[in-house]
Each structure stands twice: as structure tokens, then as C-alpha cells.
N, C-alpha and C positions, 0 to 999 in steps of 0.2 A: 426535519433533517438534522443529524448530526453532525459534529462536525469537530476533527481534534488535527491538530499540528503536532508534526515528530519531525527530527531532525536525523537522518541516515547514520548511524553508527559504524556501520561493517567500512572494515580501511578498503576494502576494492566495490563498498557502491554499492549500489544497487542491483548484482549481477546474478549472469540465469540462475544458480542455486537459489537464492532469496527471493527472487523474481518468481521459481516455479511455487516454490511454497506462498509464498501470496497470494498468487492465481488459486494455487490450491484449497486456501484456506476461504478468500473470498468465495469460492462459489459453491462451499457447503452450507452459505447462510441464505434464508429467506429476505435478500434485502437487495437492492440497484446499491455498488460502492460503486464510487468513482477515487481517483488519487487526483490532485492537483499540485503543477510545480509553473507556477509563474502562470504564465496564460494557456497551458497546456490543461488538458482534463483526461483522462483514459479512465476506460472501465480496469476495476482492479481485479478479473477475473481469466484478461489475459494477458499470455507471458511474453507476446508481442507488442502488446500496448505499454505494457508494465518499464517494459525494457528499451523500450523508446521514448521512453522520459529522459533516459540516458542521467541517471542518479549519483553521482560520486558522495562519498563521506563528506559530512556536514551539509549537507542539503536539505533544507526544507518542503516536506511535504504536506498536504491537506488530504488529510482522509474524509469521505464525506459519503454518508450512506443514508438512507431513508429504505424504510418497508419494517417489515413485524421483527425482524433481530437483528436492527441496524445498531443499537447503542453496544449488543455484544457485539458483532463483526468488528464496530468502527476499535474494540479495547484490543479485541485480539491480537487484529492487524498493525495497530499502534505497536503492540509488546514485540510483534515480528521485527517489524522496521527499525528498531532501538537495539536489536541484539545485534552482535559481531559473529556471523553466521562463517567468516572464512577459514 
């Protein structure tokens, strides 16, 4: 399994725009990702799961994926969750 920590960038969070592209980006890949924030786990492939982490800026998250293009999914989605998409 992989497995990287990023810390939310965007000043309003983790909200539907960034939320949709995550979903979108995870489920082009051949891999199970999951996000972790605290005791919380969601699949990162949906925008409901995604969005119910309820993420504001400087939040820590765990990307965490396993299966055949989990080390690319887990760099992509890293690169997502660090930009200021507002």
C-alpha cells in the first residue's frame, strides 16, 4: 500500500470544484484509494464521500491507495490537493 500526507492548500477547503476533480482523477486509475482525516477513511473516488471529510485549508490528509497504479494515483492526487484551485 501506499501511502503520502498533504496538507489542503485551497483557502475554501476542500470544496465541490476540487472534491469533483479528485473523484474524477481517482477513478481513472487501476487502484482502491482511500483519503484519511483523523478517524475518518472515504473512497476517493466519490464526491459525496470526498466532501464529507468536510476539509478546510491546512488540513491534513492521508492518501492511501493499493492495486497496479496506486504509487501514480497516490503522486497525482497529492499534486491536486496542494494546489489553490479557488
Amino acid at each position: 500500500m501506499i501511502k503520502r500526507k498533504v496538507v489542503i492548500q485551497d483557502d475554501l477547503g476542500l470544496h465541490a470544484r476540487p472534491a469533483a476533480r479528485l473523484a474524477e482523477t481517482a477513478r481513472k486509475f487501476k487502484a482502491k484509494i482511500y483519503l484519511k482525516k483523523g478517524g475518518q477513511q472515504v473512497e476517493a473516488g466519490s464526491i459525496l464521500d470526498v466532501l464529507a471529510l468536510a476539509c478546510t485549508k491546512g488540513t491534513i490528509i492521508e492518501i492511501c491507495a493499493e492495486g497496479e497504479e496506486a504509487e501514480k494515483a497516490v503522486s497525482e492526487i497529492a499534486e491536486l490537493l496542494t494546489q489553490k484551485i479557488s
